[in-house]
PDB file of N, CA, C and O in Angstrom, chain B, residues numbered from 101:
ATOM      1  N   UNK B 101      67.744 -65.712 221.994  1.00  0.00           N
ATOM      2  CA  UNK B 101      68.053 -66.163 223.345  1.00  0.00           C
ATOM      3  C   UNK B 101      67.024 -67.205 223.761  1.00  0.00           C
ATOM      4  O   UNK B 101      65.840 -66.999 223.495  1.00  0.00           O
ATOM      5  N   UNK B 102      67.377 -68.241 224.357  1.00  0.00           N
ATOM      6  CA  UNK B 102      66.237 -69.668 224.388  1.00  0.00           C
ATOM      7  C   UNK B 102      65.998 -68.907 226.253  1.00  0.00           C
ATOM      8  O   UNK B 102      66.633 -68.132 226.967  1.00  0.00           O
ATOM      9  N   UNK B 103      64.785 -69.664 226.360  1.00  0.00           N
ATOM     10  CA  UNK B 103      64.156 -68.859 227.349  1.00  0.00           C
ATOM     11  C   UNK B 103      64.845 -69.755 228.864  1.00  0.00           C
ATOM     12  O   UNK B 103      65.296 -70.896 228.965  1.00  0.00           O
ATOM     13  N   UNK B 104      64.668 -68.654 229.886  1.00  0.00           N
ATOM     14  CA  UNK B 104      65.331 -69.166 230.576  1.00  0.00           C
ATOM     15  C   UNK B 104      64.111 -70.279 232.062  1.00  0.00           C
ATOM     16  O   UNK B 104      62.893 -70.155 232.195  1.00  0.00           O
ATOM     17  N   UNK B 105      64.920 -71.097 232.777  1.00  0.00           N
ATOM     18  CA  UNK B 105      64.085 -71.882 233.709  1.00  0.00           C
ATOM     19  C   UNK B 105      63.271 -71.135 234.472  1.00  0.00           C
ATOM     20  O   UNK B 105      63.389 -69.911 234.522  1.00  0.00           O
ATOM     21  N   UNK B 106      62.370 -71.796 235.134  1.00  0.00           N
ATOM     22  CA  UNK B 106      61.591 -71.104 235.927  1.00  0.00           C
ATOM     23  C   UNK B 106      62.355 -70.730 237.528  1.00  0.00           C
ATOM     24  O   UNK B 106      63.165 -71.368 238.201  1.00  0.00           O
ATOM     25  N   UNK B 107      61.797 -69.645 237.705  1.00  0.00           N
ATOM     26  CA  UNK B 107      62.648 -69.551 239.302  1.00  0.00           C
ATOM     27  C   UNK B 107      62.570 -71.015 240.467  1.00  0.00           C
ATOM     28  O   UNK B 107      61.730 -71.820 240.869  1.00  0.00           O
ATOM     29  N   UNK B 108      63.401 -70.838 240.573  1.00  0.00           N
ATOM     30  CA  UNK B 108      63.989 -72.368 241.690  1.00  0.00           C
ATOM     31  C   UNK B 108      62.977 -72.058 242.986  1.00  0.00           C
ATOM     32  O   UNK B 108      62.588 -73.196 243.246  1.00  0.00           O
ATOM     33  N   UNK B 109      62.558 -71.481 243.606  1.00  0.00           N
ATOM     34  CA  UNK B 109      61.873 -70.988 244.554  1.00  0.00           C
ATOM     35  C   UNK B 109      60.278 -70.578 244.051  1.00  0.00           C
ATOM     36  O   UNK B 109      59.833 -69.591 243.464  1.00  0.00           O
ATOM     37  N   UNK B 110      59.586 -71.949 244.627  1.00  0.00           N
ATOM     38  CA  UNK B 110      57.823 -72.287 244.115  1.00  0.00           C
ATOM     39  C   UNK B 110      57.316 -70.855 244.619  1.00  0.00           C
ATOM     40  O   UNK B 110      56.431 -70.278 243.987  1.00  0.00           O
ATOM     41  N   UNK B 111      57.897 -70.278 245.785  1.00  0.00           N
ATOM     42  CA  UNK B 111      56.542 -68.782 246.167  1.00  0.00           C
ATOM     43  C   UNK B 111      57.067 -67.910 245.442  1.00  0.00           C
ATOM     44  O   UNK B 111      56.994 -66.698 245.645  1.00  0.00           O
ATOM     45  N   UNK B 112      57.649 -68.460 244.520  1.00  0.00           N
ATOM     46  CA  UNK B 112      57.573 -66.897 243.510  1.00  0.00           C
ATOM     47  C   UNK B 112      56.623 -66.880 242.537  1.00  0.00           C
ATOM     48  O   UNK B 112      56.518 -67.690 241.616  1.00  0.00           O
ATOM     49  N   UNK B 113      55.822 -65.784 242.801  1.00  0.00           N
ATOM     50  CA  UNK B 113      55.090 -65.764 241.733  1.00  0.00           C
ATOM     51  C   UNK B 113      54.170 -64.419 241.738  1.00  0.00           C
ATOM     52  O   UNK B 113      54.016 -63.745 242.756  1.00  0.00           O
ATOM     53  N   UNK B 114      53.613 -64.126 240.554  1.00  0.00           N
ATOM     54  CA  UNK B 114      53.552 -63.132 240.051  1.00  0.00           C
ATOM     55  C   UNK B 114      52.423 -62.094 240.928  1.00  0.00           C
ATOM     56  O   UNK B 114      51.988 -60.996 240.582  1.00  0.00           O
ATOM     57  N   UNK B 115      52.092 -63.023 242.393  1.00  0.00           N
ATOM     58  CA  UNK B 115      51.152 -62.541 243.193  1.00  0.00           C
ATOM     59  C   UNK B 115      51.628 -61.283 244.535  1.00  0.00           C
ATOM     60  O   UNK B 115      51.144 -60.380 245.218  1.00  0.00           O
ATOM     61  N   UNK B 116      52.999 -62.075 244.261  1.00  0.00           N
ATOM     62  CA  UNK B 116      53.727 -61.386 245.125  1.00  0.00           C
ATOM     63  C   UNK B 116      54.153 -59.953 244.863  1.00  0.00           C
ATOM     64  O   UNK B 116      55.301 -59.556 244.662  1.00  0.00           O
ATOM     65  N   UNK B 117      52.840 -59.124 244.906  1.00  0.00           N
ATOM     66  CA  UNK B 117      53.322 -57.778 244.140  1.00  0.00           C
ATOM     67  C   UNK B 117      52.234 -57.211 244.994  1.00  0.00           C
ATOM     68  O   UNK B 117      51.579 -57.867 245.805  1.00  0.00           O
ATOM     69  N   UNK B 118      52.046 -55.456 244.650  1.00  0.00           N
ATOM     70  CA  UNK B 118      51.029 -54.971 245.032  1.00  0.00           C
ATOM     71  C   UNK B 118      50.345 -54.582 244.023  1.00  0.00           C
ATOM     72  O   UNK B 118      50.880 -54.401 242.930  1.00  0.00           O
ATOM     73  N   UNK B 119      48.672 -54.339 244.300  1.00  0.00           N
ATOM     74  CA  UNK B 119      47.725 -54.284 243.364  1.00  0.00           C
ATOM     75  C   UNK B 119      47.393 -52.993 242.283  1.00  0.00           C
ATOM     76  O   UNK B 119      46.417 -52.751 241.572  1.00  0.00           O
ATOM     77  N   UNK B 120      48.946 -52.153 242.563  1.00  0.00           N
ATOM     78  CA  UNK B 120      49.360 -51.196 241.352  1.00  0.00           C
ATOM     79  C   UNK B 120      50.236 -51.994 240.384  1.00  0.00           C
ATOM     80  O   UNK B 120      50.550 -51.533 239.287  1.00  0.00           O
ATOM     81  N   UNK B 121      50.532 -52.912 240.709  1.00  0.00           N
ATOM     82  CA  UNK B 121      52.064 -53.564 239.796  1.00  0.00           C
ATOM     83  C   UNK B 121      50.839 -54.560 238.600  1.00  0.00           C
ATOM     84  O   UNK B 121      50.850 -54.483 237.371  1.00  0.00           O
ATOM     85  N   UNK B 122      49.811 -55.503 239.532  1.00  0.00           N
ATOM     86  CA  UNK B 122      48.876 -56.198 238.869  1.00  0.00           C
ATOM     87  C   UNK B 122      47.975 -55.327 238.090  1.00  0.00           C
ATOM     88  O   UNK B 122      47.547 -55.889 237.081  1.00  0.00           O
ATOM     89  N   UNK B 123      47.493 -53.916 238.294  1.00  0.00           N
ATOM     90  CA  UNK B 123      46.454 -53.276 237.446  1.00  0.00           C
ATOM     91  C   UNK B 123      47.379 -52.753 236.148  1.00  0.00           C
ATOM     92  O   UNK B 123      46.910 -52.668 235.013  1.00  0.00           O
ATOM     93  N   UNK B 124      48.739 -52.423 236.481  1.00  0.00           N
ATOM     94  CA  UNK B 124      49.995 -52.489 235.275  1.00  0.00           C
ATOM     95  C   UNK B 124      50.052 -53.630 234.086  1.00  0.00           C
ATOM     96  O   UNK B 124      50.128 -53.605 232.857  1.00  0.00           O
ATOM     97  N   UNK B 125      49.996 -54.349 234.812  1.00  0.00           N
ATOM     98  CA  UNK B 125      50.037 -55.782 233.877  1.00  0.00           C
ATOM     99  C   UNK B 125      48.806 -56.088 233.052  1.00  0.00           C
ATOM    100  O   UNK B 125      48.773 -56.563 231.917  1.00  0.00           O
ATOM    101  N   UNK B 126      47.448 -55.603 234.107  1.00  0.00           N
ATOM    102  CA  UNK B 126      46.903 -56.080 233.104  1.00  0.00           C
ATOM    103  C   UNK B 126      46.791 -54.955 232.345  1.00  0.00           C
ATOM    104  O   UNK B 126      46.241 -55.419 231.346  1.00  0.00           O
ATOM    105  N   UNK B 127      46.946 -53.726 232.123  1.00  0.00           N
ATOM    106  CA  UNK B 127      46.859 -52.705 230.926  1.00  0.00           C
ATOM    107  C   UNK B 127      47.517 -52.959 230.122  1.00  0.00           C
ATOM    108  O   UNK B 127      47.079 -52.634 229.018  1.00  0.00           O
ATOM    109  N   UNK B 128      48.727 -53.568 230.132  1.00  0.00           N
ATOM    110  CA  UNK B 128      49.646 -53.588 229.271  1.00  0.00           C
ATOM    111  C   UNK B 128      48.874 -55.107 228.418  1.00  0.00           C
ATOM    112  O   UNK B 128      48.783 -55.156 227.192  1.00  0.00           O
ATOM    113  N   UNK B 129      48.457 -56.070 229.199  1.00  0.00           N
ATOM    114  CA  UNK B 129      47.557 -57.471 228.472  1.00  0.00           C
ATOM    115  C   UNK B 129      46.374 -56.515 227.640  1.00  0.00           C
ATOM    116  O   UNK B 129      46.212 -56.602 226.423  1.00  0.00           O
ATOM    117  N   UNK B 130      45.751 -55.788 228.343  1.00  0.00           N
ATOM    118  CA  UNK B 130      44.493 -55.150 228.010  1.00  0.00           C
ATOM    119  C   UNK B 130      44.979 -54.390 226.368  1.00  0.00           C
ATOM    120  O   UNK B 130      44.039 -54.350 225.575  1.00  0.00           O
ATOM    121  N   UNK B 131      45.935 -53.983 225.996  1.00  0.00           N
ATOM    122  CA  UNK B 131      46.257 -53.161 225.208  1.00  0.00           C
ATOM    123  C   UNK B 131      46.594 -54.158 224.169  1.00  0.00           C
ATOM    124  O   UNK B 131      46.358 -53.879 222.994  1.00  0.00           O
ATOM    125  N   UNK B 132      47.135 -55.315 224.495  1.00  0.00           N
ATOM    126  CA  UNK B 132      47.701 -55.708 223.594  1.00  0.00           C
ATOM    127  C   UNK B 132      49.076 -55.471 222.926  1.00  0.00           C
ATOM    128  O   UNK B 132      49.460 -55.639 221.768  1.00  0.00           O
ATOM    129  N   UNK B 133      49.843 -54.911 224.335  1.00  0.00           N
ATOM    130  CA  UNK B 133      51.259 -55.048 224.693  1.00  0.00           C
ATOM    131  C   UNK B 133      51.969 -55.404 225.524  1.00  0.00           C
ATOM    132  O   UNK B 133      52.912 -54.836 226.074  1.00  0.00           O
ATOM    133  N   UNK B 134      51.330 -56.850 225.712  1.00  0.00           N
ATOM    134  CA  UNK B 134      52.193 -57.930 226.465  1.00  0.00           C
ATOM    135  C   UNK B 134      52.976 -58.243 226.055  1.00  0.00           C
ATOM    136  O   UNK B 134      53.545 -58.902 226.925  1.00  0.00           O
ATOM    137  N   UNK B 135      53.541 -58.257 225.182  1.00  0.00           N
ATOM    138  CA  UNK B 135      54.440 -58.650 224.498  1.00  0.00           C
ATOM    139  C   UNK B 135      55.761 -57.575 223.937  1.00  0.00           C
ATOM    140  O   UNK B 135      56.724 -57.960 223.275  1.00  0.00           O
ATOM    141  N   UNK B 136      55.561 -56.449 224.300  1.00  0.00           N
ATOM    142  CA  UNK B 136      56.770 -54.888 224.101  1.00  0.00           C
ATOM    143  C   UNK B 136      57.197 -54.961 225.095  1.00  0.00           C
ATOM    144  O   UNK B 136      56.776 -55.160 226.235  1.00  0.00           O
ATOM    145  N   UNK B 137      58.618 -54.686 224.373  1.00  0.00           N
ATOM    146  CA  UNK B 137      59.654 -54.651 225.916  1.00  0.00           C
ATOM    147  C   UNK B 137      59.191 -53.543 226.566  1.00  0.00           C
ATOM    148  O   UNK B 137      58.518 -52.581 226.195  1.00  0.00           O
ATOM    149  N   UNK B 138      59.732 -53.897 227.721  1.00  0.00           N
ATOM    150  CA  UNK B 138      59.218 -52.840 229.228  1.00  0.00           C
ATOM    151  C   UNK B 138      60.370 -52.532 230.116  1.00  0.00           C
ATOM    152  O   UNK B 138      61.357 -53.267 230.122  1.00  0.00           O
ATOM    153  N   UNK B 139      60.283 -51.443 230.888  1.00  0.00           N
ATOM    154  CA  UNK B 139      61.543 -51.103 231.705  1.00  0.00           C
ATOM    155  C   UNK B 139      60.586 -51.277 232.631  1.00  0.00           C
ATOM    156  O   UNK B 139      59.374 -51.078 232.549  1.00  0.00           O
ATOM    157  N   UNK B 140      61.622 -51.890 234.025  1.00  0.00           N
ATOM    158  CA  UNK B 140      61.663 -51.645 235.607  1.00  0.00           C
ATOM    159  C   UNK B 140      62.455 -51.682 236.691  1.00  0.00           C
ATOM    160  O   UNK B 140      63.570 -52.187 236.557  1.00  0.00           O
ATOM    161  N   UNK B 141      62.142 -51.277 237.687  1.00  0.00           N
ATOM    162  CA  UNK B 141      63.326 -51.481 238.463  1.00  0.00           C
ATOM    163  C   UNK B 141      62.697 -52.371 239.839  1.00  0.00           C
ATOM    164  O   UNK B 141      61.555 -52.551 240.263  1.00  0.00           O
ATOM    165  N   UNK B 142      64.107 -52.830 240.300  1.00  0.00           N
ATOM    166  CA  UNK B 142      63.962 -53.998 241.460  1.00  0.00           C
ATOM    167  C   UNK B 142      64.869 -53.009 242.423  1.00  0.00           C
ATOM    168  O   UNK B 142      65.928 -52.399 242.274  1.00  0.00           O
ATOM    169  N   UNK B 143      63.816 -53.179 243.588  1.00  0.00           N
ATOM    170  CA  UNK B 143      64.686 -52.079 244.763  1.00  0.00           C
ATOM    171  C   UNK B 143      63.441 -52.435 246.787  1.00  0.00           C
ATOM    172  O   UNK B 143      62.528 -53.043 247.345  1.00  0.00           O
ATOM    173  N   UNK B 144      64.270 -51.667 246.861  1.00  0.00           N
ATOM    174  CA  UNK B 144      64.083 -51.813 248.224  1.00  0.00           C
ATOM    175  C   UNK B 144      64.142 -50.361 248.946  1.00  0.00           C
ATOM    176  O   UNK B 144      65.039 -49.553 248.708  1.00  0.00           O
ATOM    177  N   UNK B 145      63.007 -50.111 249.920  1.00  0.00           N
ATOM    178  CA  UNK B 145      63.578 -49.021 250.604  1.00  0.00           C
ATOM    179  C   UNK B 145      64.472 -48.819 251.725  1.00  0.00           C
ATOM    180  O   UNK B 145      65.181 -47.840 251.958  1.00  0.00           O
ATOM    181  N   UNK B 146      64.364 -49.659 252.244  1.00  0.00           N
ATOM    182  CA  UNK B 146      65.767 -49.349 253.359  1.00  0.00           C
ATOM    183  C   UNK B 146      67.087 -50.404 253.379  1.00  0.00           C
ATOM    184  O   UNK B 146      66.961 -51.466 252.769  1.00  0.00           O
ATOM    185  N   UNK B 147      68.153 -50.158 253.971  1.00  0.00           N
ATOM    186  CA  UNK B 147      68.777 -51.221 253.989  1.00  0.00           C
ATOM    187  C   UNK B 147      68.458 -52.164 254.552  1.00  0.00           C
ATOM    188  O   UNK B 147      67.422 -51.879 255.153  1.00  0.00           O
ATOM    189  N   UNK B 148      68.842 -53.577 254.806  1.00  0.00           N
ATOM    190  CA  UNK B 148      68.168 -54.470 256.026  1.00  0.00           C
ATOM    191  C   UNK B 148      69.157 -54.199 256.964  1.00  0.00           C
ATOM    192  O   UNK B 148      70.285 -53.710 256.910  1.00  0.00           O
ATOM    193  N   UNK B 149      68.392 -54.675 257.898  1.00  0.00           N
ATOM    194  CA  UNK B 149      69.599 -55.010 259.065  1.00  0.00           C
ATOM    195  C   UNK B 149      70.687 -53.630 259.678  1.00  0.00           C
ATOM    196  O   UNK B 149      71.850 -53.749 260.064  1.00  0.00           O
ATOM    197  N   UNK B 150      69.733 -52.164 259.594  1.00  0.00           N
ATOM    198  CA  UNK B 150      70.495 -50.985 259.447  1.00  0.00           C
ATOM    199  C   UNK B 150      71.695 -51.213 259.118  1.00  0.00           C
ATOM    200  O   UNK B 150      72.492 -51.030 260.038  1.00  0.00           O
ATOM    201  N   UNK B 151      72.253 -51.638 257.874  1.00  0.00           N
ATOM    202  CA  UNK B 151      73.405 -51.466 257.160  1.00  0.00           C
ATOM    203  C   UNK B 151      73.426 -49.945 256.512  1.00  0.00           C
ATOM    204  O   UNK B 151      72.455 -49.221 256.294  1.00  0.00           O
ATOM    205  N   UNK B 152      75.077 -49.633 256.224  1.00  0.00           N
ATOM    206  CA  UNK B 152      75.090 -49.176 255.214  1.00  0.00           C
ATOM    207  C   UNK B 152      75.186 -48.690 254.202  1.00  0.00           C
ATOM    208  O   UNK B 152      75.280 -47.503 253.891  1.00  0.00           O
ATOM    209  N   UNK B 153      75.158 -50.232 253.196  1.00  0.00           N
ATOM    210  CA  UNK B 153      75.717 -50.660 252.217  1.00  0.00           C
ATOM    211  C   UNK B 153      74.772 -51.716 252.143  1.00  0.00           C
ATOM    212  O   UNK B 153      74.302 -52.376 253.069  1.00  0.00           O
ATOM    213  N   UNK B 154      74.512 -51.807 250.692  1.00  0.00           N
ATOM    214  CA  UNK B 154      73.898 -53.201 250.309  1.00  0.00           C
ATOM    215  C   UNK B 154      74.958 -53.972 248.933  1.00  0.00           C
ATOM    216  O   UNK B 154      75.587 -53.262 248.147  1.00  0.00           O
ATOM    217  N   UNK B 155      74.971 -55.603 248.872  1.00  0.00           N
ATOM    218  CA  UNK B 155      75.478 -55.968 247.979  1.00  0.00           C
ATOM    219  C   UNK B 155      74.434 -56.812 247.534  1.00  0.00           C
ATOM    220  O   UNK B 155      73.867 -57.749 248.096  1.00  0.00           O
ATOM    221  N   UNK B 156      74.262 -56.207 246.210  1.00  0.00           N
ATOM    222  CA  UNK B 156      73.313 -57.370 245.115  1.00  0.00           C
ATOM    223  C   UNK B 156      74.173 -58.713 244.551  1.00  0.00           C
ATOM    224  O   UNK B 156      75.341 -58.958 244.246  1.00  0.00           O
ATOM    225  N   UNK B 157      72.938 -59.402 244.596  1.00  0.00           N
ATOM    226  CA  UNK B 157      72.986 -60.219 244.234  1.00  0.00           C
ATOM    227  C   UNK B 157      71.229 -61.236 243.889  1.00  0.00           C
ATOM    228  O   UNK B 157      70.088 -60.893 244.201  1.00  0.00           O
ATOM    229  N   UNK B 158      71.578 -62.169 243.350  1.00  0.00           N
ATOM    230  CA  UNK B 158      70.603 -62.939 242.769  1.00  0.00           C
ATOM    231  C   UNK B 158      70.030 -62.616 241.425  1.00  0.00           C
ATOM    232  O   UNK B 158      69.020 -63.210 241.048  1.00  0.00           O
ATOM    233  N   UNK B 159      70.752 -61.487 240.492  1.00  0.00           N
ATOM    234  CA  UNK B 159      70.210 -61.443 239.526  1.00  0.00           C
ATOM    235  C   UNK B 159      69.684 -62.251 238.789  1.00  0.00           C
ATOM    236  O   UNK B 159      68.874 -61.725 238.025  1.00  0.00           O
ATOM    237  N   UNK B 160      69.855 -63.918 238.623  1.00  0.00           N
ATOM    238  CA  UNK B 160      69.957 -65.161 237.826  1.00  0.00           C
ATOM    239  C   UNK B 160      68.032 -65.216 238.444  1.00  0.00           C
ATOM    240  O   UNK B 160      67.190 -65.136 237.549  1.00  0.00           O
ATOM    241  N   UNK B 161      67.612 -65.327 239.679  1.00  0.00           N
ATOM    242  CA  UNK B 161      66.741 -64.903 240.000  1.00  0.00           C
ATOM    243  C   UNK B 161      65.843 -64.124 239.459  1.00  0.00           C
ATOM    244  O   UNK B 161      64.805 -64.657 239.066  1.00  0.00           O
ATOM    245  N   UNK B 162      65.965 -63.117 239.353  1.00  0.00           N
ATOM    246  CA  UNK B 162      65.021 -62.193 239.351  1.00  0.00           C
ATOM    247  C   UNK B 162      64.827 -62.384 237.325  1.00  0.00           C
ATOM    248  O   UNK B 162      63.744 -62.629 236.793  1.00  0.00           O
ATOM    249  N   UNK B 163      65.970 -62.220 236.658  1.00  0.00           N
ATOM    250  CA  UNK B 163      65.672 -62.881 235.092  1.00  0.00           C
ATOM    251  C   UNK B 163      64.779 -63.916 234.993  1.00  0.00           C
ATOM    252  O   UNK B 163      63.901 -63.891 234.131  1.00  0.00           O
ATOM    253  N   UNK B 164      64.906 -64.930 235.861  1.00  0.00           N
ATOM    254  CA  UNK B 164      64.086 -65.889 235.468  1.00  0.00           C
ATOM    255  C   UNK B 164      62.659 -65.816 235.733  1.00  0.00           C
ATOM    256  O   UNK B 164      61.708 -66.106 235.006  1.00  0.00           O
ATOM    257  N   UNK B 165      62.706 -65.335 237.013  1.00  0.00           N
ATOM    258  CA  UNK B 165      61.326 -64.722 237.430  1.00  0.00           C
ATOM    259  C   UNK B 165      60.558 -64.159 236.352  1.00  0.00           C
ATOM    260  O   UNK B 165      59.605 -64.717 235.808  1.00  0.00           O
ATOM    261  N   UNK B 166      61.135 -62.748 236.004  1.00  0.00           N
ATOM    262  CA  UNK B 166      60.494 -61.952 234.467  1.00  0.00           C
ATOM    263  C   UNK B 166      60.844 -63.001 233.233  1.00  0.00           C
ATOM    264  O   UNK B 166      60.047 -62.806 232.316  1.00  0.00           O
ATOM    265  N   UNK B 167      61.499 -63.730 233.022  1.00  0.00           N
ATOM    266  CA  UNK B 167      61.382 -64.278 231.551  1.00  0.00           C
ATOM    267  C   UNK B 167      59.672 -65.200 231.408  1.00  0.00           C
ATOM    268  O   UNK B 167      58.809 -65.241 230.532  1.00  0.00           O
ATOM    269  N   UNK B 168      59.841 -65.871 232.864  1.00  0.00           N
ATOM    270  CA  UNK B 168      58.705 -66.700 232.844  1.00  0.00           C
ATOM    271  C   UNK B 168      57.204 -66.528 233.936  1.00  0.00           C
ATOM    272  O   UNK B 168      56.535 -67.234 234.690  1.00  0.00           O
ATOM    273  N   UNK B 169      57.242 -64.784 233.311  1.00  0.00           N
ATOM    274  CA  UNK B 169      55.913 -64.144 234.667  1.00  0.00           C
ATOM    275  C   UNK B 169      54.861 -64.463 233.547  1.00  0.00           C
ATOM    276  O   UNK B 169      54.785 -63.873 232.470  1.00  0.00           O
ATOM    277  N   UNK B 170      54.016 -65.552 233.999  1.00  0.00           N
ATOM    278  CA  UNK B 170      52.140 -65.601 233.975  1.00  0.00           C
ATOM    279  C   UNK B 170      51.658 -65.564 235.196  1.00  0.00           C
ATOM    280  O   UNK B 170      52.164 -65.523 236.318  1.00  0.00           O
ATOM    281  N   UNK B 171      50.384 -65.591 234.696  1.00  0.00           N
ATOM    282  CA  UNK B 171      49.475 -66.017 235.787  1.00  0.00           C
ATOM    283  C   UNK B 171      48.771 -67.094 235.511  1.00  0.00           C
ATOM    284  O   UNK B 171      48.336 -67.113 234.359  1.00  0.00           O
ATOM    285  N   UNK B 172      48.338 -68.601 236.617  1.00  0.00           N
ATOM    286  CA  UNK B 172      48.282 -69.554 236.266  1.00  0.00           C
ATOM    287  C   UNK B 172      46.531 -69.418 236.534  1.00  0.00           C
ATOM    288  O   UNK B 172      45.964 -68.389 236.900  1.00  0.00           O
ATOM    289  N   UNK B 173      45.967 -70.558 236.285  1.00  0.00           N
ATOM    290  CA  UNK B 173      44.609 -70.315 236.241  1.00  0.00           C
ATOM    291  C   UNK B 173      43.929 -70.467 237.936  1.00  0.00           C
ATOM    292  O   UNK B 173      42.749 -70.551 238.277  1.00  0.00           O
ATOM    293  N   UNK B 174      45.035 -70.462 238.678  1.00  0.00           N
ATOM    294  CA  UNK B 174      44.349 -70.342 240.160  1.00  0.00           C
ATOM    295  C   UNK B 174      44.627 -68.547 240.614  1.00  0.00           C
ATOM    296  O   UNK B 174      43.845 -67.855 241.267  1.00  0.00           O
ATOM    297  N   UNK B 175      45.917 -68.132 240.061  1.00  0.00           N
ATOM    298  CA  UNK B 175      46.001 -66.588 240.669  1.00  0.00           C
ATOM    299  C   UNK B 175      44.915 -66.160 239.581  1.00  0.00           C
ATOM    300  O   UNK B 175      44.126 -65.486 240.243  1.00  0.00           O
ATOM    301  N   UNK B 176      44.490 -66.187 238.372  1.00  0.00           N
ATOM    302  CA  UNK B 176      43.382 -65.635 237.997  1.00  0.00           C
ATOM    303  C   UNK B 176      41.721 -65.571 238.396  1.00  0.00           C
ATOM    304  O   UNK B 176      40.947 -64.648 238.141  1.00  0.00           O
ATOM    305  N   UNK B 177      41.377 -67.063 239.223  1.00  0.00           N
ATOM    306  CA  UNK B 177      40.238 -67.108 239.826  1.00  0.00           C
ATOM    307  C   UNK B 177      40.041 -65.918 241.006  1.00  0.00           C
ATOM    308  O   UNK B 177      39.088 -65.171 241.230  1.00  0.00           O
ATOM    309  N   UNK B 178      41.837 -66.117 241.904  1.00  0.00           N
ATOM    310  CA  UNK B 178      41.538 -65.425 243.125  1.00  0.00           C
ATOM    311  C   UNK B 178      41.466 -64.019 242.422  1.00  0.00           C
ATOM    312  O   UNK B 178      40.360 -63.478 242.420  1.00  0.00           O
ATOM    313  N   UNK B 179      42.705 -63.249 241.719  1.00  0.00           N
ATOM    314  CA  UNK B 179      42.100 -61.906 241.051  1.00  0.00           C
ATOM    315  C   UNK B 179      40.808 -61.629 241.059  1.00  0.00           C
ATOM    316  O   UNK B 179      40.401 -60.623 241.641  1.00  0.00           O
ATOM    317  N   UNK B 180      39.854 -62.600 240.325  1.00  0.00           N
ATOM    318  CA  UNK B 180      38.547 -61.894 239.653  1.00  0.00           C
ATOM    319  C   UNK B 180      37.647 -62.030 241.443  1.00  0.00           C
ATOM    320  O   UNK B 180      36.475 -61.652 241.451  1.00  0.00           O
ATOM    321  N   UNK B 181      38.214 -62.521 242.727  1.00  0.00           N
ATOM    322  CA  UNK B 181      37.820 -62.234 243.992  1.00  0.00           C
ATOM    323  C   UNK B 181      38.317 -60.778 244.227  1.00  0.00           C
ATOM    324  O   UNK B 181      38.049 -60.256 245.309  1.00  0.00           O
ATOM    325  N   UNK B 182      38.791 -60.310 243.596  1.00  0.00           N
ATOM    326  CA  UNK B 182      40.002 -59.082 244.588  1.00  0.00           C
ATOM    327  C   UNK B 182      38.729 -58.360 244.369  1.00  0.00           C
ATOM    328  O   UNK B 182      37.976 -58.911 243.566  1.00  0.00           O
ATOM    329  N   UNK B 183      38.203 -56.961 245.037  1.00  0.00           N
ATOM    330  CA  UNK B 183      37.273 -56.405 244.884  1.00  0.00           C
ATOM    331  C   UNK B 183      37.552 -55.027 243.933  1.00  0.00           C
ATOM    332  O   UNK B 183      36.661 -54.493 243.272  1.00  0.00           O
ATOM    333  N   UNK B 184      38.763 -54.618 243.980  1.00  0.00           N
ATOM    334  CA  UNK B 184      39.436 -53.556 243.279  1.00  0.00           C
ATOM    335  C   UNK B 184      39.126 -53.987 241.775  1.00  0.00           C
ATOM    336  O   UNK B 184      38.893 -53.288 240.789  1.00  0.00           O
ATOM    337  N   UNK B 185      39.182 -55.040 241.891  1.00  0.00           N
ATOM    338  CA  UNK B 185      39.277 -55.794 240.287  1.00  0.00           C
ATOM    339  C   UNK B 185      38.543 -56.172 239.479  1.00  0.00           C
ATOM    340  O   UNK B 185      38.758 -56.486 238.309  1.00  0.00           O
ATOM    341  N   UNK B 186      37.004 -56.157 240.459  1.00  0.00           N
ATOM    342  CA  UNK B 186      35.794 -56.983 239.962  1.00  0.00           C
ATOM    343  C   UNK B 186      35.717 -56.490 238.271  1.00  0.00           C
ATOM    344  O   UNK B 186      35.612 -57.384 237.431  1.00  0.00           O
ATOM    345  N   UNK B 187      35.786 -54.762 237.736  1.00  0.00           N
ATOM    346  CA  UNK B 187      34.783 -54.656 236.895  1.00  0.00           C
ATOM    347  C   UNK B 187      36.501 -54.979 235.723  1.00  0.00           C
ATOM    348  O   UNK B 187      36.447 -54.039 234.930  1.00  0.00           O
ATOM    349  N   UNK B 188      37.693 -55.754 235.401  1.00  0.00           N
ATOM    350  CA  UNK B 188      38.207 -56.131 235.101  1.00  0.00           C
ATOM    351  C   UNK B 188      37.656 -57.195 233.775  1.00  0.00           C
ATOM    352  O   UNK B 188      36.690 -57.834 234.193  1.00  0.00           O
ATOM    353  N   UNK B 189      37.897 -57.461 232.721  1.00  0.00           N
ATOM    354  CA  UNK B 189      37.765 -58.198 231.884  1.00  0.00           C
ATOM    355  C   UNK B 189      38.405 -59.677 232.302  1.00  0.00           C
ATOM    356  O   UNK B 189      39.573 -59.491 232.643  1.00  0.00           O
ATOM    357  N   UNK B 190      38.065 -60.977 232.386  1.00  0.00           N
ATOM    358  CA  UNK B 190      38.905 -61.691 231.823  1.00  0.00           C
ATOM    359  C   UNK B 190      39.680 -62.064 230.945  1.00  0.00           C
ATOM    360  O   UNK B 190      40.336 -63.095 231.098  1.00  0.00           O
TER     361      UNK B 190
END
């Protein structure tokens, strides 16, 4: 499968998470299984807009997002700021 574009929408990026999803990532870099497939799920807790019913959509999104998740060398400077993170390897 040839890899797919980067998400169409510049604020996506791999920052936009919380700092359990980033200490995930890097164990899995840390281990030296960045590269094994991985399961997850994409969800939400409530409906918006007290609906209720939700209809998905944007999957084309969210693939592209995960085909092409790094971190570029500016979210890595701010990381090694996060304080949770300090004793972290580069």
């Amino acid at each position: 499968m040839s890899p797919l574009p980067p998400p169409l929408n510049s604020l996506v990026n791999p920052l936009l998470t919380d700092l359990y999803q980033i200490t995930m990532a890097y164990g899995y870099w840390k281990s030296g299984r960045q590269d094994d497939p991985a399961v997850f799920e994409l969800f939400f807790r409530k409906n918006p807009f007290d609906g209720e019913y939700t209809i998905f959509c944007g999957l084309d999104v969210v693939l592209r997002f995960v085909d092409n998740y790094h971190f570029a060398k500016d979210d890595i400077a701010y990381l090694k700021e996060v304080p949770q993170l300090k004793h972290c390897d580069p």
